[in-house]
C-alpha positions in Angstrom: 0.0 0.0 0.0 1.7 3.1 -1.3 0.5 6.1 0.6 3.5 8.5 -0.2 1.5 11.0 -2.1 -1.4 11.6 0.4 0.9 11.9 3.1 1.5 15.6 3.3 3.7 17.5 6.5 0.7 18.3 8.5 -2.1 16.2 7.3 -3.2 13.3 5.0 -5.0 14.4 1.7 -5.4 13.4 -2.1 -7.6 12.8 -4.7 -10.0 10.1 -4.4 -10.7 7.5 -5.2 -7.4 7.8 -7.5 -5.4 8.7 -4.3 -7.0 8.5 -1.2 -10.4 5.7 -1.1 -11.7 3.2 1.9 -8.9 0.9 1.9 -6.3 3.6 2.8 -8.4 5.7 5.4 -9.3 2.1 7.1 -5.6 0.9 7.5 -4.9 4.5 8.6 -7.3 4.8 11.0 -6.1 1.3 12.8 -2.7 2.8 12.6 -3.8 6.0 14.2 -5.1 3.8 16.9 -2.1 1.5 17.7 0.1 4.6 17.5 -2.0 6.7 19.7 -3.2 4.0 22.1 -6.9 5.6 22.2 -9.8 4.2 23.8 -12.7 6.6 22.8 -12.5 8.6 19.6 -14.3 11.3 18.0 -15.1 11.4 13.9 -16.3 13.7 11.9 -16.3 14.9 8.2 -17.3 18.5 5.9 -19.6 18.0 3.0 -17.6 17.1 0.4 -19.6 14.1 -1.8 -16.8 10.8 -0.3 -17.1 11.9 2.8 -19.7 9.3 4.2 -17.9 6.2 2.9 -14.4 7.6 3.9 -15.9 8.6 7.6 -17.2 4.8 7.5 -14.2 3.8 6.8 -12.1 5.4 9.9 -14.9 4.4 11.8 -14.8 0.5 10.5 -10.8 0.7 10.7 -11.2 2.5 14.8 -13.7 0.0 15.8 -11.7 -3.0 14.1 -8.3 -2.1 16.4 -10.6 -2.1 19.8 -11.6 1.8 20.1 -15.0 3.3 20.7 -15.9 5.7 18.2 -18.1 8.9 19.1 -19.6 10.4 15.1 -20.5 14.0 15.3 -21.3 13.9 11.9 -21.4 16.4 9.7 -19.4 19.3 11.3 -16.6 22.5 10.4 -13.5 21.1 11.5 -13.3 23.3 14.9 -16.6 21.2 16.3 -14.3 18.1 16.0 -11.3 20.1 17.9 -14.1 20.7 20.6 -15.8 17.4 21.1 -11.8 16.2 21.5 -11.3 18.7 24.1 -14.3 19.3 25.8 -15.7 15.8 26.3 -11.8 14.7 27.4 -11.4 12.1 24.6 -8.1 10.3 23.1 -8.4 11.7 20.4 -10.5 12.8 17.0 -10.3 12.5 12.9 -11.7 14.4 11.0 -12.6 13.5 7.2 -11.7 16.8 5.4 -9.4 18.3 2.4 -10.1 21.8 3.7 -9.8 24.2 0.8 -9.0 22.1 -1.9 -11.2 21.2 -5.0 -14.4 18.7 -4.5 -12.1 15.6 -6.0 -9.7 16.3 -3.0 -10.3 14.3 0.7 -8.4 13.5 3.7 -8.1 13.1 7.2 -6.9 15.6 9.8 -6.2 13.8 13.1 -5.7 15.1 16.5 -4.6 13.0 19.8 -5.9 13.9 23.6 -6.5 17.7 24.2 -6.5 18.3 20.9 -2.6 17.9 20.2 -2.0 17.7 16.7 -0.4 15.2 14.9 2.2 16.3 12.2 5.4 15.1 10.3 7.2 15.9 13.1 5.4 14.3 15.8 3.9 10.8 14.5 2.6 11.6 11.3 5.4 9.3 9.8 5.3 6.7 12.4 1.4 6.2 11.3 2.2 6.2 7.2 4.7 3.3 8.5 2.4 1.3 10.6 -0.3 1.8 7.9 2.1 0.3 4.8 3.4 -2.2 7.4 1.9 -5.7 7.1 1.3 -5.8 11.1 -2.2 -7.0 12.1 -3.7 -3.8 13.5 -7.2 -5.4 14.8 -8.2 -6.1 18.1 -9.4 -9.2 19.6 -12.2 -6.4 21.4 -14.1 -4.7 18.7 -14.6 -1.0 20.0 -18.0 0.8 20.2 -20.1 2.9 18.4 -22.3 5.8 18.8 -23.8 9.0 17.5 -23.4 12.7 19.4 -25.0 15.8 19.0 -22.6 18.2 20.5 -23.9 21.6 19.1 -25.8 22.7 22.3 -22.5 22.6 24.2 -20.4 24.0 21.6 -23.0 27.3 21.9 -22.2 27.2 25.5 -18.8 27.4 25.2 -18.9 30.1 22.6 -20.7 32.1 24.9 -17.5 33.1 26.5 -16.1 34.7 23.5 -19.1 37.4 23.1 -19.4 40.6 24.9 -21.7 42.6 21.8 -24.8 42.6 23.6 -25.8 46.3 23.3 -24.2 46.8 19.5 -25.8 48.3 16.8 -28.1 47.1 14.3 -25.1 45.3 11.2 -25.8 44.1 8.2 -22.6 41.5 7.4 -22.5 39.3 4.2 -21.5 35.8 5.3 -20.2 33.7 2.7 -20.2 30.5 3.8 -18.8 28.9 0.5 -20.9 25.9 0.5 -20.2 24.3 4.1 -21.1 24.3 7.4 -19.8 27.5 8.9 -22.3 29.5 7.9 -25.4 27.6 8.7 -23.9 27.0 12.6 -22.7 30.9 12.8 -26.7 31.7 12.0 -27.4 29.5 14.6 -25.5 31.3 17.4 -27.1 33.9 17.1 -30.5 33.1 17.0 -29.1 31.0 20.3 -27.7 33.9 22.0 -30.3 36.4 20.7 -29.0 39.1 18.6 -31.5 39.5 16.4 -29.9 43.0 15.5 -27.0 41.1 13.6 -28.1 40.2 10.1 -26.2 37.9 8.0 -26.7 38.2 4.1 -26.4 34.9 2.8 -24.0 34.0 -0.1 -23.2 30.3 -1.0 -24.9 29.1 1.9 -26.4 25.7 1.1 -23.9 23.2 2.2 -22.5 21.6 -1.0 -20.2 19.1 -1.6 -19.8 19.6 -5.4 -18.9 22.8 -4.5 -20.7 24.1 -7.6 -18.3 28.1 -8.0 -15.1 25.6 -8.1 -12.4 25.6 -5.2 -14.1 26.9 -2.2 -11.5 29.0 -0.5 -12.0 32.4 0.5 -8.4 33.5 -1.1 -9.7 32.8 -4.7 -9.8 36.4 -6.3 -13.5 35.1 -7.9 -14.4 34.1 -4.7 -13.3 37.2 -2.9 -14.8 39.6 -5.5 -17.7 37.6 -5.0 -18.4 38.6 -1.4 -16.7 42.2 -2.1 -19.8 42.7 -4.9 -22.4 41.8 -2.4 -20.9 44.0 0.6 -21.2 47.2 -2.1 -24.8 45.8 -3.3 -26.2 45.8 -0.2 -24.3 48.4 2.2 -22.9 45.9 4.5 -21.2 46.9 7.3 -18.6 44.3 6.8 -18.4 40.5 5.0 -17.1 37.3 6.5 -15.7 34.0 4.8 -15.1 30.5 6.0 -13.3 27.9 3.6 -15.3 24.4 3.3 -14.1 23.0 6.1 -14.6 26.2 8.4 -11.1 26.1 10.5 -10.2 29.7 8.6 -11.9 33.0 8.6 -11.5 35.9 6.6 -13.0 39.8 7.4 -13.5 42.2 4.5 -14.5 46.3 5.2 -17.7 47.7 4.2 -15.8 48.9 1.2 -15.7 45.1 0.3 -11.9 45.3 0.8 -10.2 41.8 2.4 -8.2 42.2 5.5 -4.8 40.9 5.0 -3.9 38.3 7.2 -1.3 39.9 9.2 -3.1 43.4 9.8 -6.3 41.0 11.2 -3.9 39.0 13.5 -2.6 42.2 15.0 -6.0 43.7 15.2 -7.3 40.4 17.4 -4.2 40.6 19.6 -3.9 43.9 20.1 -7.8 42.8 21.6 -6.9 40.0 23.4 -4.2 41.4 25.6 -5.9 44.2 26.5 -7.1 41.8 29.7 -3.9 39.8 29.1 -0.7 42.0 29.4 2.2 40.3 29.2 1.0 37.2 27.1 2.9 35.4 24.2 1.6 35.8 20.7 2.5 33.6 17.9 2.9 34.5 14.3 4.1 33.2 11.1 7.2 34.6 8.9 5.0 35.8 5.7 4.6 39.4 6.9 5.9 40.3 10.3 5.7 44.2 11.5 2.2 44.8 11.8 2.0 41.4 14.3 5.3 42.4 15.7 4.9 45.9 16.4 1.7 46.1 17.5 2.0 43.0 19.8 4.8 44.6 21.7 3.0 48.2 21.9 0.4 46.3 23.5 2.1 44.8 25.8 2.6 40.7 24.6 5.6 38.9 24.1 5.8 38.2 20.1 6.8 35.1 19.2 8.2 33.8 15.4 6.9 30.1 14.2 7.0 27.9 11.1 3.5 28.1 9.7 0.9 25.4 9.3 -1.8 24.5 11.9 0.5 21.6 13.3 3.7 23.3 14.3 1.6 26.4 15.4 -0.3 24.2 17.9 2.4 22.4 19.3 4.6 25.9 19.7 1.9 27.2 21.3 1.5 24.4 23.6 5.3 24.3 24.3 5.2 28.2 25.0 1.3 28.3 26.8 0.5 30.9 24.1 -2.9 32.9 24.7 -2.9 33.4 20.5 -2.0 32.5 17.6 -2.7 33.8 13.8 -1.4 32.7 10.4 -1.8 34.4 6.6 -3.8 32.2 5.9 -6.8 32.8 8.0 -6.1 30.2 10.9 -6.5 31.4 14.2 -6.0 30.0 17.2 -6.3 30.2 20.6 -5.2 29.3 24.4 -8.9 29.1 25.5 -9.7 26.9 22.8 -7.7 24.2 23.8 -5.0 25.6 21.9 -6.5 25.1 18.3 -8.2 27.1 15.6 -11.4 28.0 15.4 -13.0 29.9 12.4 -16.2 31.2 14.0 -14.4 32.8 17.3 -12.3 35.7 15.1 -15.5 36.5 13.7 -17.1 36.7 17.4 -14.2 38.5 18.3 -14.2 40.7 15.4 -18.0 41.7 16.5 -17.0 42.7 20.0 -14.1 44.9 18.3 -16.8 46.6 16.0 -19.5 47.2 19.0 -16.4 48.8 21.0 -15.5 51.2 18.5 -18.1 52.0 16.7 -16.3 52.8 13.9 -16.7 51.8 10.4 -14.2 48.9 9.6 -12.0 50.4 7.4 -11.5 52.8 9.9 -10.2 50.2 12.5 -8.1 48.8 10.0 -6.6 52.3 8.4 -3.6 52.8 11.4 -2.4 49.2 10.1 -2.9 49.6 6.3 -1.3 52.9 6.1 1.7 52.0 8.3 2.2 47.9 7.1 1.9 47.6 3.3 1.7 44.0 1.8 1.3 42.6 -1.7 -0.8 39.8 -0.2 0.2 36.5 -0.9 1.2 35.2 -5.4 1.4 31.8 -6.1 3.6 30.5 -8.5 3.8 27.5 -10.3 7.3 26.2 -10.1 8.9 22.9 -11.8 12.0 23.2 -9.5 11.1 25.2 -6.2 14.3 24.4 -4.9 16.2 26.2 -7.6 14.5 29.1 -7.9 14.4 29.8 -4.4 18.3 29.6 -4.7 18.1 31.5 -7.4 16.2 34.7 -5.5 18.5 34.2 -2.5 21.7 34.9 -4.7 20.3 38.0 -6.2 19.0 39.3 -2.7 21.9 37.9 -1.0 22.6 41.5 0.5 19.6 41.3 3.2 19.3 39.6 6.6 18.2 35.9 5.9 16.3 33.6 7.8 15.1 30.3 7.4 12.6 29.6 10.3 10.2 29.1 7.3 11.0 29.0 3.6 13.2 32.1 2.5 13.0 35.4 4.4 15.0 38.0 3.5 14.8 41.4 5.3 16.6 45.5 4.5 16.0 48.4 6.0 12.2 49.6 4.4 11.4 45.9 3.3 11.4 42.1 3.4 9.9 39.4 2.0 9.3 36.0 2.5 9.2 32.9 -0.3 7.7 29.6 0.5 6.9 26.3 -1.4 3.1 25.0 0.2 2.5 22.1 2.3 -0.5 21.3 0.9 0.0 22.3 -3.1 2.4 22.2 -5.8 2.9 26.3 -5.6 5.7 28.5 -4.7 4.3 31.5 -2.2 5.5 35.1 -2.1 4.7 37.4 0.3 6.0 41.1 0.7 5.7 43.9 3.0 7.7 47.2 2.8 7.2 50.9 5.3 5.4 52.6 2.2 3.3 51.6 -0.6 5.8 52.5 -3.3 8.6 50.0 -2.4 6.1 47.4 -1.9 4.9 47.5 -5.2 8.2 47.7 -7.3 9.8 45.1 -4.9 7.0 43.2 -5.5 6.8 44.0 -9.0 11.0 42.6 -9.7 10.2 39.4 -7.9 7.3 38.4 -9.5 9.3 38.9 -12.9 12.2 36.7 -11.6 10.4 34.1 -10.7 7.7 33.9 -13.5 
């Protein structure tokens, strides 16, 4: 059983049923259970069309090697981080290819207290077990049984909202054919702010995903949700990927919020009851996070990006929160994971505080931090060209906690090949809009 190309650094994922189909997930998941040792395990799965037979599958393959098997069901991947955490159990997979087109599936998988499982810390050792001809079954077949966890999930959300007395908002919500959206309405109506309306956009949960790749960083996808913010005077948008784990805020001007400038913006919130507190970030674009985090008081702390290594780090340091690029946050009371529907709660309490327009909350980090937001390339040899760019820029300060950063005076940028896809990234930032955009402008040409 050859499971080299589904086998990515921080999660297993392919195409199926070329790639990934039943027989893999259901030697994986007994592998996943003699590595971990679990007893009782949580499943769940997003929408996508294979995700019933591949979530039978893990839960034929968990059941098979002796462990009991709690299914959520159908649920964004932060409810399966949640039921791991909250109800104490060994551990949780869940049946997802996050962002990746409707042919794509895999399986993310988590051990007790929601610690993540990556290349570096048993990813590997499963892939072995799995393509190892060792009998994986028990003598015990393990358990099974159904649990509705929403109601608790609300419950703990609760703790994340302080917007009771805000304004009447209008917010376009699009949902891009998952769950997020549907459980974010829900929420609300729980906690009863009927003075919060969200304009639905791609709503239905879909696993054909019918607009093509349902992540929020597509340029159709954000000029979607941009169009409908200007059509209907929203006071802001809000995006979740098809797996809900990342959430991206755009103004009422239907402009996105960079990654880094929304990371800061959360922080700079969180430690204002939290002086003193470690903040984690990754190395695509730097100063807003940095500087803001240490004018507010936290300790600002430099990791390798992907939800794996951001976890662990923040375990290892006891981090109060975390924020990617990409649209991952994550955080301390949240068992250390990322959520994609507490940014946006938090995002609410930041609007009901100011009670300012959004692009006026966002304007002291746009005008200071300018960023090209993140190119992809398509590469053949990743390895050369990122040689390649590190010779001609050879003059900067270099580091390598992630890919290529290279740093002067007025600018930096940072070039990394993707976990997850066959793409080169580039991210720059520069102290004024000018340099940004010729810096931005020479590497794109070099690399292209």
């Amino acid at each position: 059983m050859d499971l080299s190309k589904i086998f990515k650094a921080y999660d297993i994922r392919g195409v199926y049923p070329e790639e990934i189909d039943e027989t893999k997930v259901k030697r994986i998941a007994m592998a996943y259970a003699k590595f971990t040792g679990a007893k009782t395990v949580a499943v769940g799965r997003d929408v996508r069309l294979s995700g019933p037979k591949l979530q039978k599958a893990v839960i034929d393959g968990l059941t098979e090697a002796g462990v009991n098997v709690e299914d959520i069901g159908p649920v964004p991947t932060d409810m399966l981080y949640f039921a791991v955490g909250f109800y104490h159990y060994d551990g949780g997979i869940q049946v997802s290819a996050s962002h990746n087109p409707a042919q794509f599936n895999g399986l993310k998988m988590v051990r007790r207290g929601v610690e993540a499982i990556s290349s570096d810390n048993g990813l590997q050792e499963i892939r072995a077990l799995a393509q190892s001809d060792e009998n994986l079954a028990s003598s015990t077949k393990g358990s099974f049984d159904s649990k509705e966890i929403e109601e608790d999930y609300f419950d703990y959300l609760t703790k994340f909202v302080h917007f009771d007395t805000a304004e009447p908002l209008k917010i376009v919500a699009n949902n891009n054919f998952g769950l997020s959206g549907e459980v974010a309405q829900r929420f609300l109506t729980r906690i009863h702010n009927a003075h919060i309306q969200l304009i639905e956009l791609n709503f239905q949960p879909d696993g054909n995903f019918p607009k093509g790749r349902p992540d929020p960083l597509q340029e159709s996808n954000r000029r979607e949700t941009s169009e409908l913010i200007l059509e209907t005077k929203a006071d802001f948008g809000v995006a979740w990927d098809a797996d809900g784990d990342r959430c991206y805020i755009s103004d009422e001007k239907g402009e996105a919020i960079e990654g880094c400038h929304l990371t800061a913006l959360l922080a700079v919130h969180l430690l204002h009851d939290n002086k003193g507190e470690k903040i984690l970030y990754d190395p695509r674009n730097i100063w807003a996070v940095k500087e803001s985090v240490a004018a507010a008081g936290g300790i600002s702390l430099l990791n390798k990006a992907g939800h794996t290594f951001i976890k662990n780090r923040m375990r290892q340091e006891d981090a109060l929160f975390a924020g990617e690029m990409s649209g991952h946050f994550y955080f301390r009371n949240f068992y250390y994971a990322d959520n994609g529907l507490i940014p946006f709660l938090l995002f609410l309490n930041i609007v009901a505080e100011t009670k300012k327009p959004v692009s006026e909350i966002i304007k002291p980090l746009r005008d200071k931090y300018y960023v090209s937001g993140e190119i992809n390339f398509e590469v053949a040899d990743k390895g050369a060209m990122t040689k390649k760019i590190e010779e001609k820029y050879a003059a900067g300060s270099i580091d390598r906690t992630d890919g290529l950063s290279i740093s002067f005076d007025n600018w930096r940028f940072n070039l990394r090949a993707s976990n997850t896809e066959n793409l080169l990234r580039l991210n720059v930032e520069a102290k004024d809009k000018t340099t940004c955009d010729q810096e931005t402008q020479e590497l794109k040409a070099l690399i292209s």
